[in-house]
N, C-alpha and C positions, 0 to 999 in steps of 0.2 A: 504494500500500500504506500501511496509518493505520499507524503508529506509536507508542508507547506507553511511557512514563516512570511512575515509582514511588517518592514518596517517604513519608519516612515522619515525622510531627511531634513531635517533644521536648520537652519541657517545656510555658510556657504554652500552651495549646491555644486559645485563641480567637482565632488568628490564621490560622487553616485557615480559616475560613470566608469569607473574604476572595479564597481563591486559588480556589474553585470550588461546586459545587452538590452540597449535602449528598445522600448517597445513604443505603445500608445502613448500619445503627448497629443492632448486638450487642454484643461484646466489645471490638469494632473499629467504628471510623467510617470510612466511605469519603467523599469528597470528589471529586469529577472537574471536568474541563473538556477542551473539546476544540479545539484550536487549528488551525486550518488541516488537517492531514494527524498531528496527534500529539494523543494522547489524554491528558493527565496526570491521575492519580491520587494524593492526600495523603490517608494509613491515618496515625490516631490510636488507639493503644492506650488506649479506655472504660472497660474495666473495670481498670486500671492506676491504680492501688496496690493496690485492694485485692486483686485476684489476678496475678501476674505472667506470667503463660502469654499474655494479651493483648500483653504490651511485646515478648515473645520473637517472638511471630507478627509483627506490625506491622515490626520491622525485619527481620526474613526475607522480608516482600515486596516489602521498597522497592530499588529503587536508589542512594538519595541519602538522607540525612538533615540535617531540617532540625531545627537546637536550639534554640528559641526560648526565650531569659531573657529575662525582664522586668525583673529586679532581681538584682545581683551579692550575695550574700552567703556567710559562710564555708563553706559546706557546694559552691557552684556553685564559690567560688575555688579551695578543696583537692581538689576532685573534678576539675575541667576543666584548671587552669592545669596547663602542662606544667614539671616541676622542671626545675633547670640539668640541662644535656647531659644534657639524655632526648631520645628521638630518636622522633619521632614516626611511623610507619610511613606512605610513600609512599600506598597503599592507601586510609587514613583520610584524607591533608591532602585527598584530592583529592573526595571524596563527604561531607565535612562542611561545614555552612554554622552560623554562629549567629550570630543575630540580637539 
């Protein structure tokens, strides 16, 4: 039985293309490769910024999110870095990656 993973890409985006074979690109870029017996899929929200209904979709199909910065500045620090004793929900530490 193939099985099948879903992530979804954040930030810079030219690092998808690296993980697999560009497929459909609408609103949404699809990305696939197929590993042995597991199918993975990396969905980039395209039309993201200038309509937001693509970044909604994109992480509603993924399983995993990947955040990829290029470059730390104030807007990545105050947005991501977590303040003292905030508690970051189990849930999140465990299906986020950033690179």
């Amino acid at each position: 039985m193939v099985k099948s993973v879903n992530f979804v890409v954040l930030g810079k985006q030219d690092i998808v293309s690296e993980f697999g074979k560009k497929g459909t690109v609408t609103d949404l870029s699809l990305y696939d490769r197929k590993e042995s017996d597991i199918i993975k899929t990396w969905v980039t929200p395209s039309g993201f910024p200038e309509k937001i209904q693509p970044l909604f979709q994109a992480i509603n199909l993924a399983e995993y999110v990947i955040f990829y910065v290029d470059k730390l500045d104030k807007l990545y620090v105050s947005t991501f870095t977590p303040k003292i004793n905030e508690i970051i929900p189990q849930d999140l530490r465990s299906t986020l990656f950033i690179f």
